[in-house]
C-alpha positions in Angstrom: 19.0 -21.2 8.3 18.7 -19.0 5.1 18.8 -22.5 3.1 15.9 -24.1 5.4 13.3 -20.8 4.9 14.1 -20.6 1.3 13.3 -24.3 0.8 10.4 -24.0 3.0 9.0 -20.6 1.1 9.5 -22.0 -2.6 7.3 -25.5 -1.2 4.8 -23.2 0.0 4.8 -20.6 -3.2 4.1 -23.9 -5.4 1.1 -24.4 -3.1 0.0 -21.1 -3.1 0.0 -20.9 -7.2 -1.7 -24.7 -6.7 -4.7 -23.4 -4.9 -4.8 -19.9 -6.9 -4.8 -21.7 -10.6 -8.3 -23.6 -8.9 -9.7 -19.8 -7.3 -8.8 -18.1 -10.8 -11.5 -20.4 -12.6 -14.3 -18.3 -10.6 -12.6 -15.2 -9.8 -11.1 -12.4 -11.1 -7.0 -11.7 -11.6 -7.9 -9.0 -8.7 -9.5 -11.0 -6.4 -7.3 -14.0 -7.0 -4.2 -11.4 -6.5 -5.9 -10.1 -3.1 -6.7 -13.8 -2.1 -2.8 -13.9 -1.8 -2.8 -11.1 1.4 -6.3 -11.0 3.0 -5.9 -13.6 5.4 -2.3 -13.3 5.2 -2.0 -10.1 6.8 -3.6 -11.0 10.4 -1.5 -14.0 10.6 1.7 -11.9 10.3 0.6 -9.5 12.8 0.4 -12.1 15.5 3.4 -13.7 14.5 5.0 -10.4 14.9 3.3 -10.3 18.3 4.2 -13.6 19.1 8.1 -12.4 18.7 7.8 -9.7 21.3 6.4 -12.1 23.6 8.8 -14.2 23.2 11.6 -12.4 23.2 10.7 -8.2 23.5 13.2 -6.1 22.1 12.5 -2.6 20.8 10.5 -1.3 18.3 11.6 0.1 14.5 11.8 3.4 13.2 9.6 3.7 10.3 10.0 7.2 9.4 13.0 6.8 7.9 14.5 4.6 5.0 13.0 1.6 6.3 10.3 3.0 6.2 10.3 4.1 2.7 11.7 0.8 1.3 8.7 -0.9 2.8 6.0 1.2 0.9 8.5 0.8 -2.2 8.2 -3.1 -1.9 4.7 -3.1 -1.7 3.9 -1.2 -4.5 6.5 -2.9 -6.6 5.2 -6.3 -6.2 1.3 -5.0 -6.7 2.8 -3.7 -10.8 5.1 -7.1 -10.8 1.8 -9.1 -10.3 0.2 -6.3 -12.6 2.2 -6.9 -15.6 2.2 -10.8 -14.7 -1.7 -10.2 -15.7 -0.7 -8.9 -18.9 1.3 -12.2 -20.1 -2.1 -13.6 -19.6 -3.5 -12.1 -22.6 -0.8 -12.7 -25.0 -0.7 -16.0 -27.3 2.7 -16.5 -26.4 2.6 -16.2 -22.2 4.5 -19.1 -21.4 7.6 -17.3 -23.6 6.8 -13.9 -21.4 6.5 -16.1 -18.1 10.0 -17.1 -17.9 11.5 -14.1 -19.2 9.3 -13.1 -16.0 11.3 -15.4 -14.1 14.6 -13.6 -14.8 14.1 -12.4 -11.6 17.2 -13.8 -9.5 19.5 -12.9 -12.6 18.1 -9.2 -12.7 18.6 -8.8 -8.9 22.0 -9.8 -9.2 22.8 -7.4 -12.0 21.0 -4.2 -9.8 22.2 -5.6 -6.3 26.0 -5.6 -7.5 25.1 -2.2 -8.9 23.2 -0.2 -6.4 22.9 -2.5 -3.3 26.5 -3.5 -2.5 25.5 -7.2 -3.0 28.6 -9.4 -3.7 28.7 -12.4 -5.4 31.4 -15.2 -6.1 32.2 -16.7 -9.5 30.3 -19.6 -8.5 27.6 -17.7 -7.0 27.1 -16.3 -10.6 27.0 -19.1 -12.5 24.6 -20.4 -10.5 22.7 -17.5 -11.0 23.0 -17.8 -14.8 22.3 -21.6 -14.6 19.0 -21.1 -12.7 17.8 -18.2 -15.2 18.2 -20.4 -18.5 16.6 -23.4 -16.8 13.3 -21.7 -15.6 13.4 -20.2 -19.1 13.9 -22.9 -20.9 10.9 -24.9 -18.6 8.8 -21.9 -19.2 9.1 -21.5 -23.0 10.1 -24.7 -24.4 9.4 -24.5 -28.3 7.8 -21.4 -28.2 11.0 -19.0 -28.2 10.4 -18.4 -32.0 7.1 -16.9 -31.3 8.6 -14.4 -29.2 7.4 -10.6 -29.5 8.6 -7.2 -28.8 5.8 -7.0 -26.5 6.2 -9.9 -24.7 9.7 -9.3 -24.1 9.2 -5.5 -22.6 6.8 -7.2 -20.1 8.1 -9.8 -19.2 11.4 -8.6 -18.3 9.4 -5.8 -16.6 7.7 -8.2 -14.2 10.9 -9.9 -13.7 12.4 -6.7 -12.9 10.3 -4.9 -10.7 9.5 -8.3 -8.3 13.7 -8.4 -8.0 13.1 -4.6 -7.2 10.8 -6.0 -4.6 13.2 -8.6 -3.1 16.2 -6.0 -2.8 13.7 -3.2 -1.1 12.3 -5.9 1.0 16.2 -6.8 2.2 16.9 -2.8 2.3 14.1 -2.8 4.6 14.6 -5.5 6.8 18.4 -4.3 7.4 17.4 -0.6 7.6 15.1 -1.1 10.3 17.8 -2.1 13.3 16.3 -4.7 14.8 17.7 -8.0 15.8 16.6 -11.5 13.6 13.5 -12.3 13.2 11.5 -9.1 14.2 13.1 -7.1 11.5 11.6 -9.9 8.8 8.5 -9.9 10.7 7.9 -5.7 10.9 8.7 -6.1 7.0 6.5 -8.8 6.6 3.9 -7.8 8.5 3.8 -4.1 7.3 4.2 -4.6 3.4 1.8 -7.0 3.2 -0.8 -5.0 5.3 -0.2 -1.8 2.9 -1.0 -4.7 0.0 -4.0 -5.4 1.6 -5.3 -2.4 1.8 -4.8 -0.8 -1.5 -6.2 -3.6 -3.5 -9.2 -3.2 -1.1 -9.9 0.0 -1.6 -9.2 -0.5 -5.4 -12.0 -3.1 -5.4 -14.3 -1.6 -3.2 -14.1 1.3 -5.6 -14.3 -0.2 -8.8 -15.6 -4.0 -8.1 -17.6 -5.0 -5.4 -18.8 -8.0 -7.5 -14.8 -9.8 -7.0 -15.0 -9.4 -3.2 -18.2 -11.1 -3.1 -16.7 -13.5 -5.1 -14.0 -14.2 -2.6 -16.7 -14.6 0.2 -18.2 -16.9 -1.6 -15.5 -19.3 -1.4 -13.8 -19.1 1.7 -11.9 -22.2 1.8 -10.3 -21.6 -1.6 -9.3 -17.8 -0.5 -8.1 -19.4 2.9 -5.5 -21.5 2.0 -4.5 -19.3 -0.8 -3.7 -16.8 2.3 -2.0 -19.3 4.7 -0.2 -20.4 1.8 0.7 -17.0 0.5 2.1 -16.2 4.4 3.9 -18.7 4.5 5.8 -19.1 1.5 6.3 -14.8 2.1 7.6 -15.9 5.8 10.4 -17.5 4.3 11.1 -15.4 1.8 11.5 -12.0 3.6 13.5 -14.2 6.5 15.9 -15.3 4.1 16.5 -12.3 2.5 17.4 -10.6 5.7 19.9 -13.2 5.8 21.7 -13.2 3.1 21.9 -12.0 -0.7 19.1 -11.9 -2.7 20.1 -13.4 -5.7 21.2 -16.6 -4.0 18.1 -16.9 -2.1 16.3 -16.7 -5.9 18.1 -18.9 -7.3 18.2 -21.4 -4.9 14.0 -21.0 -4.7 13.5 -22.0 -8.0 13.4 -25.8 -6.8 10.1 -24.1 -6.9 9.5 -25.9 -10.3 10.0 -29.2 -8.9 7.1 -28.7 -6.3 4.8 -27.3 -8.7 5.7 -30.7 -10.5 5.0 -32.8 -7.8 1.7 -31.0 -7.2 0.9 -31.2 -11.0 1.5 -34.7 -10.7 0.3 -36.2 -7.2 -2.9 -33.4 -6.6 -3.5 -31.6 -10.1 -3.0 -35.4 -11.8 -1.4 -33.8 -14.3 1.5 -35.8 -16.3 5.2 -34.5 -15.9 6.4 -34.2 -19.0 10.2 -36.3 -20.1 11.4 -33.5 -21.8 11.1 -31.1 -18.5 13.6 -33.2 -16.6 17.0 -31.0 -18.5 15.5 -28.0 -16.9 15.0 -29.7 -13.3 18.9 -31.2 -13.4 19.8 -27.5 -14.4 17.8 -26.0 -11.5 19.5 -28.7 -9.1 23.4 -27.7 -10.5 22.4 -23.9 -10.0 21.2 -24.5 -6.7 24.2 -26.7 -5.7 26.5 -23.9 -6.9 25.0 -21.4 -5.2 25.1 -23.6 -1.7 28.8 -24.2 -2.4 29.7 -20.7 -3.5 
């Protein structure tokens, strides 16, 4: 099952980044980022209701670690996407993007140390495999230009959205509940708590981007849907198993966002990115056999 979601959520990621490079030539980076949760949030309250009618059980205790894992994740992911911004602005942002998506490699390394995540031999290869093919597909010739700077973010972003993935687990196992309300509470309450932070954020500081959003309401739709679905499977997966195989195994994201680029975007693949998808395809068939 974990394999099915985590398929299901990288296809829908690669749709969601589709439909947010097109809402990011009229909006924002804050409004593009809250694009991702306001319709999102609704929709995973009634699936959450949807669950207890079809099969009530009881409900979680969020005063406790759960609880505090779930505001953790949230906040985590808002600086991951924070420093994401940042790569935008440097010359080199393709080199700081894949050092971005170091992601499954740095939530092995923390889950083995302060999560009890275990992992086979194979399992870390995989791992390893997965890391140096994104990277290499990110940066391609521009490794030489790489800065200081760059580096410090960009592992920074990768760290703190692994930090997201392992709270988001914590969470979901924390909160006693039997599979899939415990993904759906999780779900359902981090990305609400997203929701409303960068709300109040731009109601404070910028009305002018949430006008913007109104403005184009299909756009900021399927961004949401998109964005719901893709975090759907996600935060089931990870209640299912370890986090760093579900990340590694997701980043068959790359070939979606090639087939997009291709068959919607009519953008060219290019020959030299097909090392880094056969890479991707031997780390994800380790991690399914370890």
């Amino acid at each position: 099952m974990w394999i099915v979601l985590t398929l299901f959520a990288a296809f829908m990621q690669a749709w969601r980044n589709a439909f947010q490079s097109q809402l990011s030539r009229d909006v924002k980076t804050a409004g593009v980022t809250l694009a991702r949760f306001l319709y999102a949030g609704p929709l995973a309250w009634l699936y959450l209701g949807s669950l207890y009618l079809w099969q009530p059980t009881d409900l979680p205790q969020l005063w406790g670690k759960g609880g505090l894992f779930i505001i953790g994740a949230a906040v985590m992911q808002i600086i991951a996407t924070a420093l994401m911004v940042q790569l935008f602005k440097l010359k080199n942002f393709a080199v700081g993007a894949g050092l971005a998506k170091s992601e499954a490699l740095v939530a092995a390394i923390l889950g083995v140390l302060f999560f009890g995540t275990a992992l086979s031999w194979l399992g870390w290869l995989g791992v390893l495999l997965g890391t140096i093919a994104v990277f290499l597909l990110s940066a391609g010739s521009q490794f030489k230009s790489l800065s200081y700077k760059t580096i410090i973010i960009g592992l920074g972003s990768g760290a703190s959205f692994a930090l997201t993935s392992l709270w988001v687990r914590e969470a979901s196992l924390n909160l006693q509940l039997p599979f899939p309300h415990r993904a759906a509470w999780v779900l359902a309450l981090v990305i609400s708590t997203q929701t409303l932070l960068l709300l109040l954020w731009l109601w404070c500081k910028d009305k002018g981007t949430l006008q913007a959003l109104w403005q184009r309401p299909k756009l900021t739709l399927a961004t949401s849907v998109s964005s719901f679905l893709g975090s759907f499977g996600w935060f089931s997966a990870m209640s299912l198993t370890a986090v760093p195989y579900v990340k590694t195994l997701g980043q068959v994201e790359v070939f979606f966002m090639m087939l997009i680029s291709f068959f919607w975007l009519k953008q060219p693949v290019q020959v030299k990115d097909m090392s880094g998808l056969l890479l991707i395809a031997l780390a994800a068939i380790l991690v399914l056999w370890s």
